[in-house]
C-alpha positions as CSV (number, residue, x, y, z in Angstrom):
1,X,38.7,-38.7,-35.0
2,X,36.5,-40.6,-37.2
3,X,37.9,-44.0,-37.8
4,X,37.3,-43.5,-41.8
5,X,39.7,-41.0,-41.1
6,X,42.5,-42.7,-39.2
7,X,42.5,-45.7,-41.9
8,X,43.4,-43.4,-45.1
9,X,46.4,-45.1,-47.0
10,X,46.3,-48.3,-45.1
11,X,45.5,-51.1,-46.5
12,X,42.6,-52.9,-44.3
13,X,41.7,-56.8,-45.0
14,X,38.1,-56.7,-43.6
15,X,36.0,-54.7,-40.8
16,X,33.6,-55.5,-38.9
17,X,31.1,-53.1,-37.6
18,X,30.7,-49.5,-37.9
19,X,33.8,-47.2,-39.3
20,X,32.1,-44.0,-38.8
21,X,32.8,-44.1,-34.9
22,X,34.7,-41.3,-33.3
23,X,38.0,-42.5,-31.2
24,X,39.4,-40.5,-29.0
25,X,42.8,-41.7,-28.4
26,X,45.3,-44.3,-30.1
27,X,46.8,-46.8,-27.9
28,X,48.8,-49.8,-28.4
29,X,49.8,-50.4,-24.6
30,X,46.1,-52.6,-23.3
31,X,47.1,-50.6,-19.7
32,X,46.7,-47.0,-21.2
33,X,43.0,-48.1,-22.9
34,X,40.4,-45.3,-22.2
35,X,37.1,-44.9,-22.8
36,X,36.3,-44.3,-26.6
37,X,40.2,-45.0,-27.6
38,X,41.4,-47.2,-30.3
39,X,43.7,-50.4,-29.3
40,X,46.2,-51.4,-31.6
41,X,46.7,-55.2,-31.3
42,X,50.9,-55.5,-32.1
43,X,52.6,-58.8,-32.0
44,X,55.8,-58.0,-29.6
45,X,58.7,-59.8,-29.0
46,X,57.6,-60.4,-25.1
47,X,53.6,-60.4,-25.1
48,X,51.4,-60.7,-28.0
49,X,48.8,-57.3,-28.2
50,X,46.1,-60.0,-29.3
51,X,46.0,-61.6,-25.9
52,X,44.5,-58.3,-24.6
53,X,42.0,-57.4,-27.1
54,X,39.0,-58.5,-25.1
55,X,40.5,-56.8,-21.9
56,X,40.8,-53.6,-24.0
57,X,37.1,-53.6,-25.1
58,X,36.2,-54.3,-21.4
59,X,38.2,-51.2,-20.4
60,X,36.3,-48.8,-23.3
61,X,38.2,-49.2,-26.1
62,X,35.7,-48.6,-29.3
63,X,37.7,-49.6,-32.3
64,X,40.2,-52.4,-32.1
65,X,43.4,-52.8,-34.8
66,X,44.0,-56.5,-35.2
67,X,45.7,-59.0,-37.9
68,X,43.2,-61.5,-36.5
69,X,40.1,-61.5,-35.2
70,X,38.7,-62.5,-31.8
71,X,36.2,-65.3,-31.7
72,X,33.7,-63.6,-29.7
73,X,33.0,-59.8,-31.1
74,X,31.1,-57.1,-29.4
75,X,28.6,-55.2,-31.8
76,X,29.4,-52.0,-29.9
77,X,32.6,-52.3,-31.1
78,X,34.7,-52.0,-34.7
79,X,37.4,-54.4,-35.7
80,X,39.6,-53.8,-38.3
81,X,42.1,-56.2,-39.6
82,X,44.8,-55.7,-41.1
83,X,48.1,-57.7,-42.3
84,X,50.5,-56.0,-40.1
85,X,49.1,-54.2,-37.3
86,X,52.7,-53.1,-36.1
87,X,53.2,-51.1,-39.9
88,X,49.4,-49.7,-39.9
89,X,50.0,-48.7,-36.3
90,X,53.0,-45.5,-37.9
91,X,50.4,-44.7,-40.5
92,X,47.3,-44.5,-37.7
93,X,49.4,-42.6,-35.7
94,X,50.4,-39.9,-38.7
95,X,46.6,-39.5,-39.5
96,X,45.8,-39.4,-36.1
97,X,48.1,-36.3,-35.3
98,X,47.4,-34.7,-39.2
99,X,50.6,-36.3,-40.9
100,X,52.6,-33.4,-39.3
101,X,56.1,-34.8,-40.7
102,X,55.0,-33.8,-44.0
103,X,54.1,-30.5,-42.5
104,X,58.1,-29.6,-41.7
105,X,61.1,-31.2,-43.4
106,X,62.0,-34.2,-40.7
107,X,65.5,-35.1,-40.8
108,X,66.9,-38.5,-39.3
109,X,70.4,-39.7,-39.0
110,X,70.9,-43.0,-38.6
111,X,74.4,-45.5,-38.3
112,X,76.6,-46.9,-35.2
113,X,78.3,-43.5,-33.6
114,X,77.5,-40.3,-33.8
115,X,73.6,-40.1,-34.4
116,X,73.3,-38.4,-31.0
117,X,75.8,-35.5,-31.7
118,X,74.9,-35.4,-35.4
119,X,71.3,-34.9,-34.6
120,X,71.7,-32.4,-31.5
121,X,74.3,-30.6,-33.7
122,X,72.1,-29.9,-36.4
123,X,69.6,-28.9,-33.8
124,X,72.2,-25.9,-32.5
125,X,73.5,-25.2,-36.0
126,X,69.8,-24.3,-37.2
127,X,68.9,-22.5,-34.0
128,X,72.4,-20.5,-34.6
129,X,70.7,-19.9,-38.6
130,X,67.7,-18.8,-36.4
131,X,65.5,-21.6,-37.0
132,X,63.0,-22.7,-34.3
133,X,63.2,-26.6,-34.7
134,X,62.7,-30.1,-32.9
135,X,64.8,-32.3,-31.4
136,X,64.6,-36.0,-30.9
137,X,67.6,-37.7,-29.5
138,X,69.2,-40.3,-27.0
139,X,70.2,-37.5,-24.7
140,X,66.9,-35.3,-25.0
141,X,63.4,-34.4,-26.5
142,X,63.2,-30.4,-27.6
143,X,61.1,-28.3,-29.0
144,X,62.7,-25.0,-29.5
145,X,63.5,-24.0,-25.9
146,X,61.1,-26.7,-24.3
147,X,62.7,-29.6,-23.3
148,X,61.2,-33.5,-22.8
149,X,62.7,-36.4,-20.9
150,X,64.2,-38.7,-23.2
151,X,63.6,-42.8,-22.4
152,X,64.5,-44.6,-26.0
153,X,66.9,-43.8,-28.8
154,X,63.8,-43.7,-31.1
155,X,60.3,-42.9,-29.2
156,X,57.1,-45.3,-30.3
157,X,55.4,-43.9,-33.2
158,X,52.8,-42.6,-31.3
159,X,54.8,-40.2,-29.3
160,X,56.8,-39.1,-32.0
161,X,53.7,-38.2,-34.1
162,X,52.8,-36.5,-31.2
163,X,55.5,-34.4,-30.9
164,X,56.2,-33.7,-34.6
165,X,52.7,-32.3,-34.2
166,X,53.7,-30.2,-31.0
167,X,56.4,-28.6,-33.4
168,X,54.4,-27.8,-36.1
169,X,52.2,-25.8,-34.0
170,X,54.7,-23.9,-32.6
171,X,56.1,-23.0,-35.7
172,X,58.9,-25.0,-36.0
173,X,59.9,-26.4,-39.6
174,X,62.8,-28.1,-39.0
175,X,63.1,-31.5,-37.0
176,X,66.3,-33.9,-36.3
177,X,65.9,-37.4,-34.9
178,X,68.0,-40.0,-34.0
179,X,66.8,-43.0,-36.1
180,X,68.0,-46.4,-34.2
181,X,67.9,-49.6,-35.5
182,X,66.1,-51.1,-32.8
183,X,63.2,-48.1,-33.4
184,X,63.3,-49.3,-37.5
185,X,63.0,-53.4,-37.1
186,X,60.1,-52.2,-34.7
187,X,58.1,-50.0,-37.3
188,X,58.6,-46.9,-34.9
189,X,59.5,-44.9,-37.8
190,X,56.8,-46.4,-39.9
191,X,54.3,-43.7,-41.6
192,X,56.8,-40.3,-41.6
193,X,58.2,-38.8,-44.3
194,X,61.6,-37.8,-44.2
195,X,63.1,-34.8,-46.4
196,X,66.7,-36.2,-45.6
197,X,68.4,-39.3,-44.4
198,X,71.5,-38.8,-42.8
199,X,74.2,-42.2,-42.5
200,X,77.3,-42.2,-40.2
201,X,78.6,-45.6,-40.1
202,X,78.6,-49.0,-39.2
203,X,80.1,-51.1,-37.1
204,X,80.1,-53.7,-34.0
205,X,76.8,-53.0,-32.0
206,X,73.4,-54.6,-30.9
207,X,74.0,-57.9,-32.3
208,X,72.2,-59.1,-28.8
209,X,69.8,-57.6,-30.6
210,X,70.2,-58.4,-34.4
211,X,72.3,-61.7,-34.0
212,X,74.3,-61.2,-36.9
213,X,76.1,-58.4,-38.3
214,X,74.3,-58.7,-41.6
215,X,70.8,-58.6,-40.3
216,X,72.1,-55.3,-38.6
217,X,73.2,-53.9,-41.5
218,X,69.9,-54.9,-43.7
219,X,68.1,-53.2,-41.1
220,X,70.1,-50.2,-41.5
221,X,69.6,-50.0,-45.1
222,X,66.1,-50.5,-44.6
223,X,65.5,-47.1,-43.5
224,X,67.5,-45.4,-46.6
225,X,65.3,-48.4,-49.1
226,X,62.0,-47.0,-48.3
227,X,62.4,-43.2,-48.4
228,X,60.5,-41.4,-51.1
229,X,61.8,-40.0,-54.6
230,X,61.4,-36.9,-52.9
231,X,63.6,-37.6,-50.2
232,X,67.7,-37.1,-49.7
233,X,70.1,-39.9,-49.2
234,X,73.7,-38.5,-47.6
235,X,76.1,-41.0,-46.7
236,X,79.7,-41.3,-45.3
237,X,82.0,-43.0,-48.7
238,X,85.0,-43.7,-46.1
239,X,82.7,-46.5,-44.2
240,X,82.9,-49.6,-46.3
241,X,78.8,-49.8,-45.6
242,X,78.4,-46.0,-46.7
243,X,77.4,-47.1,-50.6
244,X,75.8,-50.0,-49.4
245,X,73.1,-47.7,-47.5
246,X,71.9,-46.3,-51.3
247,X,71.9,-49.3,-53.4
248,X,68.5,-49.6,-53.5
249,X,67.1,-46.0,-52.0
250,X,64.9,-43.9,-54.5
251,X,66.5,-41.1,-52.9
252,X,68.5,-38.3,-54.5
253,X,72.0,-39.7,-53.7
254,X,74.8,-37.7,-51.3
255,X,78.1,-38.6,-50.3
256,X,80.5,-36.9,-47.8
257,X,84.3,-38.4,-47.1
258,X,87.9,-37.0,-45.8
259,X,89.4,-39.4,-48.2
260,X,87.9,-40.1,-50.7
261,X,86.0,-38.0,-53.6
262,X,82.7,-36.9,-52.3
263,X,80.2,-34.1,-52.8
264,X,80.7,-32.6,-49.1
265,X,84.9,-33.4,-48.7
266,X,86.8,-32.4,-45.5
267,X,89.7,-32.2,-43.9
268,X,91.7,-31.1,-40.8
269,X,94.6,-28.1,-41.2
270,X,95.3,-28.3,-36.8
271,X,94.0,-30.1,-34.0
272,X,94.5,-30.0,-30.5
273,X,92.4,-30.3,-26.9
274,X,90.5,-26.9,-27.6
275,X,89.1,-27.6,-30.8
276,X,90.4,-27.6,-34.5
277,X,90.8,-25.5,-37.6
278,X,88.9,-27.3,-40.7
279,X,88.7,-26.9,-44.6
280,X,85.1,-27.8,-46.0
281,X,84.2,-27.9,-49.4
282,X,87.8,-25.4,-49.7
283,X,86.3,-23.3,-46.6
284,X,88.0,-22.7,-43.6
285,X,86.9,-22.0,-40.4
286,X,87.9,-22.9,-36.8
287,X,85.2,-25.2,-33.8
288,X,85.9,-25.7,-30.8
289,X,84.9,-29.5,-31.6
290,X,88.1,-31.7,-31.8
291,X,88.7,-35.4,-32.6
292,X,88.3,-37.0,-36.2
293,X,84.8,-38.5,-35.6
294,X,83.9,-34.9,-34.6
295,X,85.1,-33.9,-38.6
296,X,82.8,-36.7,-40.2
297,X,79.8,-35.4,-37.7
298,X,80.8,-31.9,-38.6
299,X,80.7,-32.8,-42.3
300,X,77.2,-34.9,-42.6
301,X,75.6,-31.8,-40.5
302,X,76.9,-29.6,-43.2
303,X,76.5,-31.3,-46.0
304,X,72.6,-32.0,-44.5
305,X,72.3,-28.1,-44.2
306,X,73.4,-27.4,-47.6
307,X,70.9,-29.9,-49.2
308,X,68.4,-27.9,-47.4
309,X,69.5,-25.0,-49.6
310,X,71.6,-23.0,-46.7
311,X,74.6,-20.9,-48.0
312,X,78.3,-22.8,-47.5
313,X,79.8,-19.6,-45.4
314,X,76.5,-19.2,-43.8
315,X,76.2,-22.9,-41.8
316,X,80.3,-23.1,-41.4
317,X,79.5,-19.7,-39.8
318,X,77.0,-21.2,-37.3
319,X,79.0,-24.4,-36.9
320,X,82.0,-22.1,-35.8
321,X,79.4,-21.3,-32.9
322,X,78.6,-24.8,-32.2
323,X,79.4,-26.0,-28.0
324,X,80.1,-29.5,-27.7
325,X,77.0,-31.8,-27.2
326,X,77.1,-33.4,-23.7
327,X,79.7,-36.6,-22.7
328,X,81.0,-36.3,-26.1
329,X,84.8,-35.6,-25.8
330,X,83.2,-33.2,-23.2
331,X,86.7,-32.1,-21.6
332,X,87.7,-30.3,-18.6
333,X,91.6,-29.5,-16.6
334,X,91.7,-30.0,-13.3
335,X,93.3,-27.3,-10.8
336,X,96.2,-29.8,-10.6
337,X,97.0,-30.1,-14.6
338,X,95.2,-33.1,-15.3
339,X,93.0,-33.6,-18.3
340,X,90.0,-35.0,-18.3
341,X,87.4,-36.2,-21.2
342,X,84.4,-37.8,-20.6
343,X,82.8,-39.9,-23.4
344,X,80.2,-42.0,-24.1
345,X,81.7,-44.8,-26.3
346,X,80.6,-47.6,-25.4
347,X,81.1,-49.8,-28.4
348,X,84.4,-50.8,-30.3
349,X,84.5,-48.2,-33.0
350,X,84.0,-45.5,-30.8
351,X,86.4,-45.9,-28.1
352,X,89.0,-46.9,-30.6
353,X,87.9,-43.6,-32.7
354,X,88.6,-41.4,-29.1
355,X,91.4,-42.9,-28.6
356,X,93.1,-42.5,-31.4
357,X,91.6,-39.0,-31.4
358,X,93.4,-37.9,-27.9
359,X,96.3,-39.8,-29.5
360,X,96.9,-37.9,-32.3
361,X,96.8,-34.5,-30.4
362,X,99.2,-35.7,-27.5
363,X,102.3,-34.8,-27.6
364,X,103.4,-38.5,-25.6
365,X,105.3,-36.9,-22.8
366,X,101.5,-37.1,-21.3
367,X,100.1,-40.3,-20.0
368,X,97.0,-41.5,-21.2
369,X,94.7,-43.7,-18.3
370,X,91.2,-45.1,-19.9
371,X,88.7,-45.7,-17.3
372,X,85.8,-47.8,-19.1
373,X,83.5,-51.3,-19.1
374,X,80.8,-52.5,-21.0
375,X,77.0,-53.0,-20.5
376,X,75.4,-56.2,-19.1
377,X,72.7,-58.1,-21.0
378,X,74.1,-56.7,-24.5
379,X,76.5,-58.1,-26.8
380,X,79.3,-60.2,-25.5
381,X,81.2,-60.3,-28.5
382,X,82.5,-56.8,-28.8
383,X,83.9,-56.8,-24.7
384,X,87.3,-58.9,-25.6
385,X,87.7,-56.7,-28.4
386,X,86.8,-53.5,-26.5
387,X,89.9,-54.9,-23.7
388,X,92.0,-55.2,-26.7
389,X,92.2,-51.4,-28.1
390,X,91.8,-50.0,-24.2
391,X,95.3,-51.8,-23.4
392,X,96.9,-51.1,-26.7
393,X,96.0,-47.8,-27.4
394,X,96.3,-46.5,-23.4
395,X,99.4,-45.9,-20.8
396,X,96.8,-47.5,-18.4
397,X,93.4,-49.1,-19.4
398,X,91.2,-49.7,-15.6
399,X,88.8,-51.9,-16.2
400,X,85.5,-51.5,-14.8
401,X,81.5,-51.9,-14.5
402,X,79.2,-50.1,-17.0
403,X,75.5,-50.5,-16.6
404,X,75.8,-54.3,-15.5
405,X,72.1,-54.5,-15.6
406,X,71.4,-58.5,-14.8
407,X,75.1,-59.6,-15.2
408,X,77.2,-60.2,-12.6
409,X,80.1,-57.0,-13.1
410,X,82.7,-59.7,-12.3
411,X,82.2,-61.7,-15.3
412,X,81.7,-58.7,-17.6
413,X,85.4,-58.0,-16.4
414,X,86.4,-61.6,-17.3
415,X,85.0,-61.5,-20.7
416,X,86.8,-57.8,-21.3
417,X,90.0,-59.4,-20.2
418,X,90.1,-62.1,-22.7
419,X,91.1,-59.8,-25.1
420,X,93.9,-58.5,-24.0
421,X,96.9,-59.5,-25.5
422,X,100.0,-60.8,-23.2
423,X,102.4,-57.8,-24.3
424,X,99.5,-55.7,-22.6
425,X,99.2,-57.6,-19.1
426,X,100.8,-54.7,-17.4
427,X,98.9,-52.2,-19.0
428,X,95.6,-52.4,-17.5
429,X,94.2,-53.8,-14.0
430,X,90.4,-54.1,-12.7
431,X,88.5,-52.4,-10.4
432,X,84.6,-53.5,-10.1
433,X,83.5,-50.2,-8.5
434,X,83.1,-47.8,-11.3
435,X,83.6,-44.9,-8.9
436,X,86.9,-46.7,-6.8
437,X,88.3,-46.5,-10.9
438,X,87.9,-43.3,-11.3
439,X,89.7,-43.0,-7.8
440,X,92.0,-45.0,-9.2
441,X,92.6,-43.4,-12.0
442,X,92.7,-39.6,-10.3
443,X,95.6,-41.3,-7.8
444,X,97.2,-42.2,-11.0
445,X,97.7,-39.0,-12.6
446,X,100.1,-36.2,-12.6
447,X,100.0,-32.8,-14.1
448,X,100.0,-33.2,-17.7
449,X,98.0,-36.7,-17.8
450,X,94.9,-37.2,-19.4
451,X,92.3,-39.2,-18.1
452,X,89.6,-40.7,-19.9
453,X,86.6,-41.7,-18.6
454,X,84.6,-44.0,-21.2
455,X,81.3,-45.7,-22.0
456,X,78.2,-43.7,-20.0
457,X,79.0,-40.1,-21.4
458,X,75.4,-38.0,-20.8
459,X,73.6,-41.1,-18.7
460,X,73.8,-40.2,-15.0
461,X,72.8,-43.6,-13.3
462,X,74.4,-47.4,-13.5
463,X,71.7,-49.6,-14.2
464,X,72.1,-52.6,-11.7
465,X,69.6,-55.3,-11.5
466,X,66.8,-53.3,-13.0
467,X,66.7,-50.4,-10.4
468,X,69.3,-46.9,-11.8
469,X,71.5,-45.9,-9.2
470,X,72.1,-42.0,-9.3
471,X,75.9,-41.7,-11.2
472,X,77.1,-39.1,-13.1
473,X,81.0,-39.8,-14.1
474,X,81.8,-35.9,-14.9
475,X,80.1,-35.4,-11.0
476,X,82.2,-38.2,-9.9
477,X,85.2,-36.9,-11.1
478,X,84.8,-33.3,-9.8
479,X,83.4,-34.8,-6.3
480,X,86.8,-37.1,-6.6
481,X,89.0,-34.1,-7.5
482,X,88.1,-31.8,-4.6
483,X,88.4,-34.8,-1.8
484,X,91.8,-36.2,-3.1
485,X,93.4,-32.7,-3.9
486,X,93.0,-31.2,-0.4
C-alpha cells in the first residue's frame, strides 16, 4: 500500500522523504521487520520502539512511524512523525486492512466479569439467528466455524484489523470482542468503530496494573467516551459504575438492571443446577444457564441483540438454545453423587458472585468445598479479601496455587490467609499442590456435595516461573474421580 494511503485521518507532524512508496507490511515488533514493511516506532512500558529504528531500516523496513526523529536518516527511506505513534499505529492498521470494522457492525463488551461469556454468548446466539460472525475473546479467536489460538484478552491492533478483515471477506457481518482494559490504556482498540458498546461491571481487578481503582475505572470509561454519535452505549444500572460508563459518551444511551428501572429489565421465576426459567422485558423462557451473573450476561446479550433490530421472541428463542461457554459454572455429577462446577473466577466479585450463586440453589443439607488461589505477579490486594468470602461463604474453602508465575505459591497462601476471619479458622486449610486440593477436596465429599473448583476455568496450564505446565482442572478432576472411586 502506498504510504499516502495508510496516513488518511492521521494527523502527521512532518515527513521526511518520499510518501508515495509502496509498504508491504505493518510492523511494530523491530524482530518481525521485512523487506519493504513499515515500522511503527511505540514507546512501551519495557523497551522504547525508537531504540530500534535504525536496526529496522537495516533489516528493510522502507517507511518508519516515529514521534521523533533519528539523527542520522537514510534517503532511501521515509519518516513520518507523528505525536503519538502508539494512537496512529490503530488508525495505520485500519487503512492498512481497508477499515473493515466499518465494513460489519463490531460489537465490544467491556467491565470486570463476564466479557468472556457475554462476548462468546453473543457469538452463539447470532449463529443460532443464523448469522455467520467473528469472535474475539480470552478463551478463543473464531471466524464462523474457523477457530484461532487466543494469547491476550484484547489482540494488538494489527491482528485484530487483520482478522476483522478475514471476516468481512467471508461474509460475516457481525463481530464480538472482548474489550480489556489493559488492550484500551495500550491503544489496541485505537482506529475501529464500534456499532455497540457493551458494560458489565466493575470491580477489584488489575490494580498491578492500573495502581488505583480510579485510574481503572477512567480507563474503563474511556472506551464508552470516544465512541461515535453513531454508536450504542448499554450498561448495567445495578453496578454503582454502570452510569458512570455514559457520562460523557456521545453514544445513544442503554441501560439494563434486575432491580432497578431499565430499558432491558430481568428477573429469575426458578433456579437450580440445570439451568433457570427467566422473564425478560415480560417474556419468559427457560436456559440451561444458571447463576445470577449468568441473568445480567443473559440480559446485556439481549438487550445488545435488540438494539441491533432483532425481534424480543426471536433472540430469547435462540438464547433458549444457548450451551454454557467453557469453565463458566461449567458443571458436571460424578458417578458417586458429587457435584462439581468448574469456574474461572479469579477475582473477588466473581467468586463471591458463584458463590452465592451455588448458594442460593442449595438446599444446605449439601456441603459446599471451594477449591481456589490467586495468580502470582498480579494484584496483592484482592488475595485477603478473596480468603475472606471462600471461608465465609463455603463448608470448606482449600486453599491453593493459581498460576504463581514468579511468586513463591507459599506466600500467595500467606497473603490469602490474612483475610480470613478467626470464626473461620476451621473452615478452610492449605494445600500448595493445586492437583493434591482437588484430591483433597474429592476425599472430602460425599454424595450430595458440591465441589467447586475456582480461579483457572478454560486455561489448561499453571504458569510457574515463566514456563506453562499442561493442567486442566475439569481433566484433573475426572483423572481424580476414576483413581479414587475404584
Amino acid at each position: 500500500m502506498i504510504i499516502t494511503e495508510l496516513l488518511k485521518r492521521i494527523p502527521v507532524l512532518e515527513i521526511h522523504g518520499e510518501d508515495t512508496r509502496e509498504v508491504s507490511e505493518l510492523v511494530f515488533d523491530s524482530r518481525k521487520v521485512t523487506e519493504d514493511s513499515l515500522y511503527v516506532a511505540v514507546r512501551g512500558t519495557v523497551a522504547d520502539g525508537h531504540s530500534y529504528i535504525a536496526s529496522s531500516v537495516e533489516k528493510g523496513a522502507k517507511a518508519i512511524v516515529c514521534e521523533e526523529f533519528p539523527e542520522t536518516m537514510d534517503e532511501s527511506v521515509t519518516y513520518i512523525k507523528v505525536k503519538d505513534s502508539s494512537k496512529a499505529l490503530g488508525h495505520l492498521a485500519s487503512n492498512f486492512y481497508g477499515n473493515p470494522s466499518q465494513k460489519l457492525k463490531l460489537i465490544g463488551v467491556t467491565g470486570t466479569n463476564g466479557k468472556t461469556s457475554v462476548s462468546t454468548l453473543l457469538f452463539d446466539v447470532f449463529k443460532n439467528l443464523g448469522y455467520d460472525s467473528a469472535l474475539l475473546s480470552t478463551v478463543e479467536i473464531r471466524i464462523g466455524e474457523k477457530i484461532i489460538p487466543a494469547t491476550h484478552t484484547t489482540p494488538d491492533v494489527i491482528t485484530i484489523n487483520k482478522i476483522l478483515a478475514q471476516a468481512v471477506e467471508e461474509g460475516c457481518e457481525f463481530a464480538f470482542m472482548e474489550v480489556s482494559s489493559h488492550g484500551i490504556a495500550q491503544n489496541r482498540i485505537e482506529g475501529l468503530h464500534f456499532k455497540v458498546a457493551g458494560f458489565t461491571n466493575l470491580t477489584h481487578d488489575h490494580l498491578d496494573y492500573h495502581k488505583t481503582f480510579d485510574e481503572y475505572l477512567k480507563t474503563k470509561k474511556r472506551f464508552f467516551d470516544e465512541l461515535e454519535d453513531t454508536a450504542i452505549a448499554i450498561t448495567n444500572v445495578d453496578d454503582k459504575n454502570g452510569m458512570v460508563m455514559l457520562q460523557n459518551t456521545k453514544a445513544k444511551k442503554k441501560s439494563y438492571a434486575m432491580k432497578t428501572m431499565a430499558d432491558y429489565h430481568g428477573k429469575s421465576l426458578e433456579i437450580d443446577f440445570n439451568g433457570m426459567l427467566l422473564n425478560f422485558n415480560g417474556k419468559e423462557f427457560w436456559t440451561t444457564l444458571t447463576g445470577k451473573f449468568n441473568i445480567y450476561n443473559l440480559l446485556l446479550v439481549f438487550g445488545i441483540a435488540s438494539e441491533l433490530g432483532f425481534e424480543q421472541d426471536e433472540i430469547l428463542q435462540a438464547i433458549s438454545k444457548l450451551k454454557r461457554v467453557s469453565g463458566r459454572f461449567e458443571t458436571f455429577k460424578s458417578d458417586g453423587g458429587i457435584f462439581f462446577i468448574v469456574d474461572y473466577a479469579h477475582t473477588p466479585d466473581a467468586l463471591e458472585n458463584i458463590l452465592e450463586s451455588i448458594n442460593d440453589i442449595r438446599t444446605k443439607n449439601e456441603r459446599l468445598i471451594t477449591v481456589f488461589g490467586c495468580g502470582g505477579d498480579r494484584d496483592h490486594s484482592k488475595r485477603p479479601e478473596m480468603g475472606n468470602i471462600a471461608t465465609k461463604k463455603s463448608t470448606l474453602a482449600i486453599i491453593t496455587s493459581d498460576n504463581p508465575r514468579t511468586e513463591d505459591p507459599a506466600q500467595i497462601i500467606k497473603e490469602i490467609e490474612a483475610g480470613v476471619e478467626p470464626q473461620n479458622f476451621s473452615k478452610y486449610t492449605s494445600i500448595p499442590d493445586r492437583k493434591e486440593a482437588i484430591k483433597m477436596a474429592i476425599r472430602f465429599a460425599e454424595p450430595r456435595d458440591i465441589v467447586l473448583v475456582a480461579g483457572k476455568g478454560h486455561e489448561n496450564y499453571q504458569d510457574i516461573n515463566g514456563v506453562k505446565h499442561h493442567f486442566d482442572d475439569k481433566e484433573t478432576i475426572n483423572e481424580l474421580w476414576k483413581l479414587m472411586s475404584k
